[in-house]
Every structure is written in structure tokens, then in C-alpha cells.
C-alpha positions as CSV (number, residue, x, y, z in Angstrom):
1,X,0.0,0.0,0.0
2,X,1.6,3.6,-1.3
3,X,-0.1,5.9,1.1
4,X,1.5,6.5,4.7
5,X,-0.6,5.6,7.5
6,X,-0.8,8.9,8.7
7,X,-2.9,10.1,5.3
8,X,-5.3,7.2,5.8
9,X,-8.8,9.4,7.6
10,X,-8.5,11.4,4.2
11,X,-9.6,8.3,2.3
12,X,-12.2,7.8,4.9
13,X,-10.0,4.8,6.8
14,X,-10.2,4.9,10.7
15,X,-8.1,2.7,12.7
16,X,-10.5,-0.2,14.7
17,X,-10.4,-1.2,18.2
18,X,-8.7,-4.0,17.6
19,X,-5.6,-2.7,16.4
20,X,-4.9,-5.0,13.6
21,X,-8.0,-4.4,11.8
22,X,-9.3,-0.7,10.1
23,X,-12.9,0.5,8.9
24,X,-13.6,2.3,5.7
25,X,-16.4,4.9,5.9
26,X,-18.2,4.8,2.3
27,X,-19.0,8.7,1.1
28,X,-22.7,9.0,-0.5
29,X,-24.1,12.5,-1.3
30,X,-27.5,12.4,0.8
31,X,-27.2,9.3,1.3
32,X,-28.1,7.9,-2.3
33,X,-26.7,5.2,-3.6
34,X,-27.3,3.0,-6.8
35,X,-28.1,-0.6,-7.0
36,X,-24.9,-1.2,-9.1
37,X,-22.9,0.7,-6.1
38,X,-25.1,-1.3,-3.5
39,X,-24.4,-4.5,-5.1
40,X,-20.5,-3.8,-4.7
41,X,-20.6,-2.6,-1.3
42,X,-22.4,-6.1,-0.3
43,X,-20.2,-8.2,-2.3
44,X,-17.2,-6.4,-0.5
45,X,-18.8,-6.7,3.5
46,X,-19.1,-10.6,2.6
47,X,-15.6,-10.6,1.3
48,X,-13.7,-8.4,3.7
49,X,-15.8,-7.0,6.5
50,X,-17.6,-10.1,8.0
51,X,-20.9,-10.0,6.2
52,X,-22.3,-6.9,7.9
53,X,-22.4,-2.9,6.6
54,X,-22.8,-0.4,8.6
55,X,-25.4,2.6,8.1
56,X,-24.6,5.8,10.1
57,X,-26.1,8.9,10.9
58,X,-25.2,10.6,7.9
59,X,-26.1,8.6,5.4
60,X,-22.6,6.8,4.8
61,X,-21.9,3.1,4.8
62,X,-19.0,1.8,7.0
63,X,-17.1,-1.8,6.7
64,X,-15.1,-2.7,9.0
65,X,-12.7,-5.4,9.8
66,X,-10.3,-4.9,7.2
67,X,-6.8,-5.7,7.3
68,X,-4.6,-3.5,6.1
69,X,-3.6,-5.6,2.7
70,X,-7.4,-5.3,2.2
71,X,-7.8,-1.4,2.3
72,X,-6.3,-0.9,-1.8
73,X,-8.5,-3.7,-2.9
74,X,-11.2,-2.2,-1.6
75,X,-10.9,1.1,-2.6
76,X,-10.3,0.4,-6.0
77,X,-13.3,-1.9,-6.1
78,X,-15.7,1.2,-4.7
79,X,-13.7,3.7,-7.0
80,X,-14.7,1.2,-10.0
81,X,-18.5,2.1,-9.5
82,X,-17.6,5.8,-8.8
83,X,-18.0,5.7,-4.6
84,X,-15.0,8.1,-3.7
85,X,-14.1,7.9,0.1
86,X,-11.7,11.3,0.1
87,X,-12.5,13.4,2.7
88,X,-15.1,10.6,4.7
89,X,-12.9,11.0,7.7
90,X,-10.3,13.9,8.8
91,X,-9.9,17.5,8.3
92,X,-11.9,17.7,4.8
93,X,-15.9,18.4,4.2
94,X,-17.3,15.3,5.0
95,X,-20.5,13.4,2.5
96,X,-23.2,16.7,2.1
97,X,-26.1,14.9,3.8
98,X,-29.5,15.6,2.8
99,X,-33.0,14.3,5.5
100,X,-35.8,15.4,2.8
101,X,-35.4,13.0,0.2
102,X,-38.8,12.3,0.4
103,X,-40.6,16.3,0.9
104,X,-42.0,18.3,-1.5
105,X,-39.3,20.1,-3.8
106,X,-36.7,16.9,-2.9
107,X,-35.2,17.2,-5.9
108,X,-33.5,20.3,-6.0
109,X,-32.2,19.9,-2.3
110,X,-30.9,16.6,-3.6
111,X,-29.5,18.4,-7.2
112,X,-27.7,21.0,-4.7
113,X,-26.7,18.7,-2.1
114,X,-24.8,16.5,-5.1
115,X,-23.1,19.7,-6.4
116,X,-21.8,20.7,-3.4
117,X,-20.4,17.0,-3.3
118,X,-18.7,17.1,-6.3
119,X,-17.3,20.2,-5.4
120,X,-15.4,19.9,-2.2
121,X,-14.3,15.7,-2.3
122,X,-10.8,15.8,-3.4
123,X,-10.9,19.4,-3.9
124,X,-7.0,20.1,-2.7
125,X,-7.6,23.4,-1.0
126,X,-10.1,22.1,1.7
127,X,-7.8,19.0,2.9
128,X,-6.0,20.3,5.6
129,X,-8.7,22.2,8.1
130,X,-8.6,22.0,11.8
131,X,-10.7,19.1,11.9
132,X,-13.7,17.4,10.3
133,X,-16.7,19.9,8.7
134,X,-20.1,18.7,8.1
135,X,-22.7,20.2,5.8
136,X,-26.7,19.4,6.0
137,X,-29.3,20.9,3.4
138,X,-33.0,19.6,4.9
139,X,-36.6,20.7,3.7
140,X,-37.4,22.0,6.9
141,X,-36.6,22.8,10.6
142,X,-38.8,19.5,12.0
143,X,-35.7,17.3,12.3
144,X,-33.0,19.8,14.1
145,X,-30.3,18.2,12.0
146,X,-29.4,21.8,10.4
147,X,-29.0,22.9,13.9
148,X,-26.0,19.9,14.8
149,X,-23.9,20.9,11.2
150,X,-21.0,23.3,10.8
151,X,-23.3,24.4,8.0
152,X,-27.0,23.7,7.9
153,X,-29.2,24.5,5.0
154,X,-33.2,25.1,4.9
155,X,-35.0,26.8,1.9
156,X,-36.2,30.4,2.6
157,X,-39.3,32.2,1.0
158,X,-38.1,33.9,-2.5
159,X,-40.2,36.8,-4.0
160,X,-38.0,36.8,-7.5
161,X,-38.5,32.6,-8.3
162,X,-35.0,31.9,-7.4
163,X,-33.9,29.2,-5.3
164,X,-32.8,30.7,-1.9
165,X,-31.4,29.2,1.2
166,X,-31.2,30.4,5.2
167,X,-27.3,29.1,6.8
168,X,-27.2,28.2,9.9
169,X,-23.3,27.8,11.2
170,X,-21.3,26.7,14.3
171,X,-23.5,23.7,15.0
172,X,-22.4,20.5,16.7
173,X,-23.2,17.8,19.7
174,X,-20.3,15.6,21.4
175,X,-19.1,16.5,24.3
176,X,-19.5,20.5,24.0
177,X,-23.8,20.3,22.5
178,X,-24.1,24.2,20.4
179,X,-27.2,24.6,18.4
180,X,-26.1,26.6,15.3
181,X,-27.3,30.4,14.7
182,X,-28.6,32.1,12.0
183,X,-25.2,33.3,9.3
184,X,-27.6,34.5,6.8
185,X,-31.0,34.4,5.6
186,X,-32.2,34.2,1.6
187,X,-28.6,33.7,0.3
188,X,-29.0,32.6,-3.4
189,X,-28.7,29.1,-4.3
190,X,-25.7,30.3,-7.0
191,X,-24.0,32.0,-3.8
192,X,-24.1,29.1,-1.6
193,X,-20.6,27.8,-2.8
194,X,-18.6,30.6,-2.3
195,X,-19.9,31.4,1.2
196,X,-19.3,27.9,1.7
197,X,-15.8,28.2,1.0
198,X,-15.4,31.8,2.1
199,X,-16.2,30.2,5.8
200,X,-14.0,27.4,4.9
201,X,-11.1,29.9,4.7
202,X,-11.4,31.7,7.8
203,X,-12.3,28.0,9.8
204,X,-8.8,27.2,8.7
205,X,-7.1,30.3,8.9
206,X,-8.7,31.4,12.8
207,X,-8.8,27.9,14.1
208,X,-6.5,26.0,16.0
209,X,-5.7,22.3,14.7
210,X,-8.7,19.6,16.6
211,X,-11.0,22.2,17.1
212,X,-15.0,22.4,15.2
213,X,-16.0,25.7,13.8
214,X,-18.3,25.9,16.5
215,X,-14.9,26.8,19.0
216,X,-14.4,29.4,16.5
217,X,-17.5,31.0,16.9
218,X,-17.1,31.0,20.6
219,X,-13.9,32.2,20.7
220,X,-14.5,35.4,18.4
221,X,-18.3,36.2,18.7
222,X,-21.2,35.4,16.3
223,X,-21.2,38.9,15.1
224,X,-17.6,39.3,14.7
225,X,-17.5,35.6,12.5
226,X,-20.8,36.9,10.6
227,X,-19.2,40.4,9.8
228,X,-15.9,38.5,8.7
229,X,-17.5,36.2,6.7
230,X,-20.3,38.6,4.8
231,X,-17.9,40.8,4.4
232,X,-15.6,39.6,2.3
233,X,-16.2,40.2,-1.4
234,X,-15.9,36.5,-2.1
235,X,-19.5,36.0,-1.0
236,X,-20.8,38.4,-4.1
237,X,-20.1,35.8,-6.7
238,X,-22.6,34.3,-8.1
239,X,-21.9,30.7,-9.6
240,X,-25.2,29.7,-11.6
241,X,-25.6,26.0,-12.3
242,X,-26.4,25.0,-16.0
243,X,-29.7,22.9,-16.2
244,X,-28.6,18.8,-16.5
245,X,-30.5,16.1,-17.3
246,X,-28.8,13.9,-14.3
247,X,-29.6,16.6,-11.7
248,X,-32.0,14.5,-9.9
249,X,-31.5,10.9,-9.5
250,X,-34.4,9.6,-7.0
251,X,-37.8,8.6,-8.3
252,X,-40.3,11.1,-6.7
253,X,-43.0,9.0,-5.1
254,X,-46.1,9.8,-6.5
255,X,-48.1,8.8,-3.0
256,X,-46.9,8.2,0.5
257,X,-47.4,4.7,-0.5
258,X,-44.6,4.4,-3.0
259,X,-42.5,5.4,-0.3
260,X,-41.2,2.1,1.4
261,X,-38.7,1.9,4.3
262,X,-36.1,-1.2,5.4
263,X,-35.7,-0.1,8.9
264,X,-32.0,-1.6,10.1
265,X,-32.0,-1.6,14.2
266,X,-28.9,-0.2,15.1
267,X,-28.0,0.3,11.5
268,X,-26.6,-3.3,11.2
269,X,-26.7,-4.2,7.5
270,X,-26.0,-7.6,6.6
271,X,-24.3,-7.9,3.0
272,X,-27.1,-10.1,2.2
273,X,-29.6,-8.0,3.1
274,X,-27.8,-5.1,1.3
275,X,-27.3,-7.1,-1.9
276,X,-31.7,-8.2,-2.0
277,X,-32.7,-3.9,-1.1
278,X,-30.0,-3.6,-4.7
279,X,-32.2,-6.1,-7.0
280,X,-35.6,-4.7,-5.5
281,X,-34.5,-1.3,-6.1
282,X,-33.8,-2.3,-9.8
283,X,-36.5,-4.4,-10.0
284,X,-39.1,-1.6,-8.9
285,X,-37.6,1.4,-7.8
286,X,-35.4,3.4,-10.5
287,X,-32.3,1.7,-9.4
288,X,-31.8,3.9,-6.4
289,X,-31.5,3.4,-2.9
290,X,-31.3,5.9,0.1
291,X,-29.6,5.7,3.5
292,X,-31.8,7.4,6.3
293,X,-30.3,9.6,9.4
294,X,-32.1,7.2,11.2
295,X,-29.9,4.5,9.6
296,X,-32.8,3.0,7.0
297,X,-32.8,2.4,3.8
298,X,-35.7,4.0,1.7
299,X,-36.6,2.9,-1.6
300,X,-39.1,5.2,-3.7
301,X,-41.3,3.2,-5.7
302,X,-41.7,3.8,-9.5
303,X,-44.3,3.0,-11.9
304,X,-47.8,1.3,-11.7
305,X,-48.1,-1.4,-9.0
306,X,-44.5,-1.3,-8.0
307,X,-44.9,-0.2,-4.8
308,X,-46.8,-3.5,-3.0
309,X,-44.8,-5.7,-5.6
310,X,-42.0,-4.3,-3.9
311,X,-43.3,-4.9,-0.2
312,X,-43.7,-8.2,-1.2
313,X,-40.2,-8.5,-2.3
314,X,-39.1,-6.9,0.7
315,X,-40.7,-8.9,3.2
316,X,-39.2,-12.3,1.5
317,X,-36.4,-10.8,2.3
318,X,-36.4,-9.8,5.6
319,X,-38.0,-6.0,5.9
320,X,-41.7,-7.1,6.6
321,X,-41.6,-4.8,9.5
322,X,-43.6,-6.3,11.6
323,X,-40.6,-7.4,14.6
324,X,-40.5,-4.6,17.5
325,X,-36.3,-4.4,16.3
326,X,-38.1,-3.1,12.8
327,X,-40.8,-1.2,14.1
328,X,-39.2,1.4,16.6
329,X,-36.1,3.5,15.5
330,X,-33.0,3.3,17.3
331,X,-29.7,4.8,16.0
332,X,-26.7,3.3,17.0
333,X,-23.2,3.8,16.9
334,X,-20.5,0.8,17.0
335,X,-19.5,1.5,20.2
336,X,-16.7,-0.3,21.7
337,X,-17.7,-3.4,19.3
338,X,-15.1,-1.8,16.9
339,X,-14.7,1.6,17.4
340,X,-11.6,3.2,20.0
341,X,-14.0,5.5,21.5
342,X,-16.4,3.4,22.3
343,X,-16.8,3.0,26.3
344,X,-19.9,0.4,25.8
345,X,-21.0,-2.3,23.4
346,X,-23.9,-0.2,22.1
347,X,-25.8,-2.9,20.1
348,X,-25.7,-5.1,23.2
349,X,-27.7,-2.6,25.0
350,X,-29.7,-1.3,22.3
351,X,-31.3,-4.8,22.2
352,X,-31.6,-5.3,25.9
353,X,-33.4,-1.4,26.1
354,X,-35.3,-2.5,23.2
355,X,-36.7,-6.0,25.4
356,X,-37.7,-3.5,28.6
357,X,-39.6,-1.2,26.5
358,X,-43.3,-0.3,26.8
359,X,-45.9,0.6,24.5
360,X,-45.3,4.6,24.8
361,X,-41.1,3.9,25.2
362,X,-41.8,2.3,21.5
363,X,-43.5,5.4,20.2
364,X,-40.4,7.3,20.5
365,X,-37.3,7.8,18.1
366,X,-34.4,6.5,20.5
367,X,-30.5,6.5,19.9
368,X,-27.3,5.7,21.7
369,X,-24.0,6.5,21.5
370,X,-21.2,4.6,22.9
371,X,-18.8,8.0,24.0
372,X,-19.5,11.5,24.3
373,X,-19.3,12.0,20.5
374,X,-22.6,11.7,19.9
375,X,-22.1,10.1,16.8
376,X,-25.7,8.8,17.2
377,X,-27.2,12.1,17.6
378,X,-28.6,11.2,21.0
379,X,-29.8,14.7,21.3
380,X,-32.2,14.9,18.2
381,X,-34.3,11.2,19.9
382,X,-36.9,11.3,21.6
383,X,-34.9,9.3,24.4
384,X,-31.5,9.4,23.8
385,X,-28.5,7.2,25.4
386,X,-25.0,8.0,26.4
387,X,-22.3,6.1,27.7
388,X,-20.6,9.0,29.8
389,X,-17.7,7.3,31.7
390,X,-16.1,4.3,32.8
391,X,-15.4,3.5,36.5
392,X,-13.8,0.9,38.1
393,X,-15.3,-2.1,39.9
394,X,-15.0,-5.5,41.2
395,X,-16.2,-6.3,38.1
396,X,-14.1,-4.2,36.0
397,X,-14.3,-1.2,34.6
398,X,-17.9,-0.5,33.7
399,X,-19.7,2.2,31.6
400,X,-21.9,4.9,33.4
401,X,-25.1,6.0,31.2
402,X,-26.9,9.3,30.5
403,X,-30.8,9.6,29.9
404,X,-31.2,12.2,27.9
405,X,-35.6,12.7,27.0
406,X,-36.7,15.3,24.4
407,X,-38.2,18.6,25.4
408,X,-38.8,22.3,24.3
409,X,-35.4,22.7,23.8
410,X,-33.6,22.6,20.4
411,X,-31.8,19.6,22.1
412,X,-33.1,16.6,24.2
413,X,-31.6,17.4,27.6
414,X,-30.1,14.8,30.4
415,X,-33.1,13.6,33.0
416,X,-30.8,11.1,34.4
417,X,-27.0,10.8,35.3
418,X,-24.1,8.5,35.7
419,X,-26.8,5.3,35.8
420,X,-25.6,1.6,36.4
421,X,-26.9,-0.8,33.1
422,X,-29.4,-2.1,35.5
423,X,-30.6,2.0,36.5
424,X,-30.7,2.8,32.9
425,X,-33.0,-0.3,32.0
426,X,-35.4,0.6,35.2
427,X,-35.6,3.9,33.8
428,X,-36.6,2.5,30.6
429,X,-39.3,0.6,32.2
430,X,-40.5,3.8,33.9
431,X,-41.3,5.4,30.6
């Protein structure tokens, strides 16, 4: 292998727990993804990363267990049906993720989402920032994700017919939780880039290295960052986009009905499973498939009758959703199965939550994250779980859990604290 070690994150390659082994983050713009491109990733979890994928929050696919002699193979396997990984991990834009595929006006948030895509993976001058950068476009404010991204998009009212947008910067969770704020209201679809990168600049000029934009803000003021960044003459350019007949990939469903879901508990993907949502997706639904924040896959059905031919297909293979796993969401991270954060095996106690639950615990959108990172978005659930700390027993050394229950805030806030397994599970109970 010709790249140093060091340079791996930029092709979207962590390091794994288990020090022998690596995971390789897969980079979809919003989170499509086409049957061809499924097909691979499937054939490659069965070959290299023990039959599973993993869906995350942001609408990427992770496989891990490689070995390092497997990382070049499967790169240039992904890179053969155009899946480029540069930038998936490291100081580089992350994937563009986009939560509306299915709202009114979906495809021009996924047509812009794309572009900005193309735009910033690989692009040399936005490789070496502080630390990672995430960008969100959604259709509207229901979901908070545009409130957790270093840049979140919504669409804003236009008087003139063009396409305008409302930026919301400096958001984040982990450790530090900031919703963003307001950078600017009914900026211009053509102007979105270079404000984009006009931020981009100061992030990496102002910032010191392993710090979010979100310390920048802090550090300087919102008013200061939003008078240095509207400022510059940068943001004035306009870069219209020229009409193309690829712009939007995903069929647009035609009735809520065409609109089918493979919900993943825990976003645990076999490469079977993976490999039977690709030939239904052919079969029925335009070739296109689409990872969820809530780690699903969503298939839009196309053309007379495809949609309960397609439920059919689905629920010979697997995705009847009728099982309480398929029924309630709950976002997961890998936790300390594979991942060096990790301070708990998150799956583990997803499923043992998931057996103590109640009727009104199941009506809510629950996640957990196995570290302060968040990863899982604990704070956009319902009920959300964190693993918080270790301490040190007779046992061992044994995680300590958060509760964290939604509320008025932007964010779900912490009802309970520093709970045992068998605290958190009574508290589940309680709900």
C-alpha cells in the first residue's frame, strides 16, 4: 500500500479497536446510492468485513474489519462504480447529507446537495482544516439536523423565483452540544458555494488544529464571525448552475405509498440483506437506494403497482416490518464493538433497552452513543443514550449512562445521570 498511515482518515479509513483491523467509511451524497454501487458494497462486507455494513447517521456506509492488505483492494473496487471515500474521515468536508429525500421540492435539495459534493471531495484546497466539517441541506426545521452541522441548510421564502437558502453555522453535539445560529437568511442558491468556502477559509485560517468551527465561533463572537465572513467580497459571486438532465437521481414517489422503508435496528446491514434492497431497487424502484439519518434504507417506488410488488419482495427478504427491532427506530453507533471511543457495546444494550420497553417507550425515536461524541445524535431522539464514563469495579471497569428525553429545547436534555446498566433499563421501564 503507497499511502502512509498517517494520510489514511482522508480516504475515509479509521483505525479499529482491535488494532490489527481498520474501517472504511463509504461517502454517498445524501445518502443515495445505486443498485450497481449497493451490489458492490455487499459483495465487499461478505468478502472483507464479515458479512455486515454499517449505516450511520449521515447517510454513509461503514465496513469494518479490514486488514490492512485489504484497504487498496477495496478502494479500487468502490472507486470502480464511482464511490470516492476522500474526505469521509479527517480534516476535509465530510459526504453533504440531505434528511428530505422524500418532501415536496426533494429534488433540487438533492441536485444541490450533489453539487456541493462534487465540489469539495478531493478538492485540494479544503484537505488540511482544523478538523472534520459537516454540511446538511433539509426541507425544513422538524428534524433539528441543520441545527447539529458546521453548516446547515433550509430553503427560505423567495419573491423573484430563485432558489434561496437560510445558513445556519457553528452547530455541533459531542461533548460540547451548540445549536447553530442564524449566518444569513435568503442567500441565493448560486451563492451558496462561495460562502461555503469563504467560511472554509477563515475555519482554517482562525482555528486552531482539533478544534469544530463551532470553538471558532465562541472564541471570536457570532457577530464578529458573521461580519468577517459577509464581508468579504468572495461571497458576491454568483456561480449559476447550468440545467442537466442527471440533476436529480431519486424517483419522486407519487403517493406516501410508494415510499417504502427497510428499517436496520442499530444500522446493522447484513451484505445479504444489502445485496436483495439492490435487486428490489432495480426491479421496482429506479435503481436507487437511500440511507436514512435514522440509519434506514428508503426505496421510492416507480411505476404502476411497484410499490406492493416491492413490499412483497421486501418482506421475503427480511424487511416485513412487523418485529418490535423493525418497528421502533433506534440509532446506533458501533461503540466499543469496533470503534476506539467506544466505552460500551452499544448494540448489546440497544437490544436489551429495546426488550424492557413499553408501548409509549416504542413510540419514541431512540438512539445511543457509545462515547460523548454523539455520533448517534442522541440529542435529536426522543430518548436518547450515552455512555458518559467508565469507573472501576470488582467487576471491571464498567460504563456509566446518561438519559437524555426530548423537550422544548432545540436539544433533548439529560433527565438522568451516571446510571448503572441495571438503573438505565429501570428507567426504561418507567417510561
Amino acid at each position: 500500500m503507497t499511502i502512509e498511515k498517517q494520510n489514511l482518515r482522508l480516504e475515509g479509513i479509521y483505525p479499529q479497536r482491535q488494532k490489527e483491523f481498520f474501517m472504511q467509511r463509504v461517502k454517498l451524497p445524501a445518502g443515495i446510492i445505486s443498485c450497481e454501487q449497493a451490489l458492490m458494497v455487499a459483495q465487499l462486507a461478505e468478502r472483507f468485513a464479515r458479512g455486515v455494513a454499517h449505516l450511520t447517521t449521515r447517510g454513509s456506509i461503514e465496513l469494518h474489519w479490514l486488514t490492512e492488505g485489504d484497504l487498496a483492494v477495496v478502494a479500487s473496487q468502490l472507486a470502480a462504480v464511482g464511490l470516492y471515500n476522500r474526505g469521509a474521515c479527517g480534516g476535509a468536508v465530510r459526504g453533504v447529507v440531505c434528511g428530505s429525500l422524500g418532501a415536496a421540492g426533494a429534488p433540487a435539495l438533492e441536485a444541490l446537495v450533489r453539487k456541493m459534493h462534487r465540489h469539495f471531495t478531493g478538492n485540494p484546497r479544503f484537505e488540511k482544516l482544523p478538523k472534520k466539517f459537516k454540511i446538511g441541506v433539509e426541507a425544513d426545521a422538524s428534524s433539528g439536523r441543520h441545527l447539529i452541522q458546521d453548516l446547515g441548510l433550509l430553503p427560505a421564502p423567495s419573491q423573484d423565483g430563485r432558489r434561496r437558502y437560510d445558513v445556519f453555522a457553528a452547530g455541533g453535539l459531542g461533548r460540547e452540544p451548540i445549536p447553530g445560529f442564524l449566518l444569513a437568511e435568503g442567500v441565493l442558491e448560486d451563492s451558496l458555494l462561495p460562502l461555503i468556502e469563504t467560511v472554509l477559509r477563515l475555519y482554517e485560517a482562525l482555528t486552531p488544529a482539533g478544534k469544530r468551527l463551532k470553538h471558532l465561533v465562541r472564541e471570536i463572537g457570532r457577530e464578529e464571525f458573521r461580519r468577517r465572513v459577509l464581508e468579504d467580497q468572495a461571497v458576491l459571486e454568483e456561480l449559476p448552475t447550468v440545467p442537466s438532465l442527471t440533476a436529480s437521481l431519486v424517483p419522486a414517489p407519487s403517493a406516501e405509498a410508494d415510499r417504502l422503508e427497510a428499517h436496520v435496528f442499530g444500522g446493522e446491514l447484513s451484505g445479504a440483506g444489502l445485496a436483495a434492497l439492490a435487486g428490489i431497487a432495480r426491479e421496482f424502484c429506479g435503481g436507487i437506494l437511500m440511507v436514512t439519518g435514522d440509519q434506514n434504507v428508503v426505496l421510492h417506488a416507480a411505476g404502476e403497482g411497484a410499490a406492493e410488488r416491492a413490499r412483497q419482495a421486501m418482506a421475503q427478504a427480511g424487511f416485513a416490518g412487523k418485529a418490535v427491532g423493525e418497528r421502533v427506530i433506534f440509532r446506533a453507533c458501533p461503540g466499543n464493538h469496533e470503534c476506539i471511543m467506544g466505552l460500551a457495546p452499544t448494540r448489546d444494550i440497544a437490544a436489551s433497552v429495546l426488550k424492557e420497553m413499553g408501548e409509549a417507550a416504542r413510540e419514541l425515536s431512540w438512539a445511543i452513543s457509545g462515547c460523548s461524541n454523539c455520533c448517534a445524535q442522541p440529542q435529536l431522539a426522543g430518548a436518547g443514550i450515552v455512555a458518559s464514563r467508565l469507573v472501576t469495579e470488582v467487576t471491571g471497569r464498567n460504563p456509566r449512562f446518561d438519559l437524555y428525553r426530548a423537550g422544548s429545547a432545540p436539544f433533548a436534555e439529560v433527565v438522568q445521570q451516571g446510571l448503572t446498566l441495571q438503573e438505565l433499563l429501570s428507567a426504561v421501564r418507567e417510561i
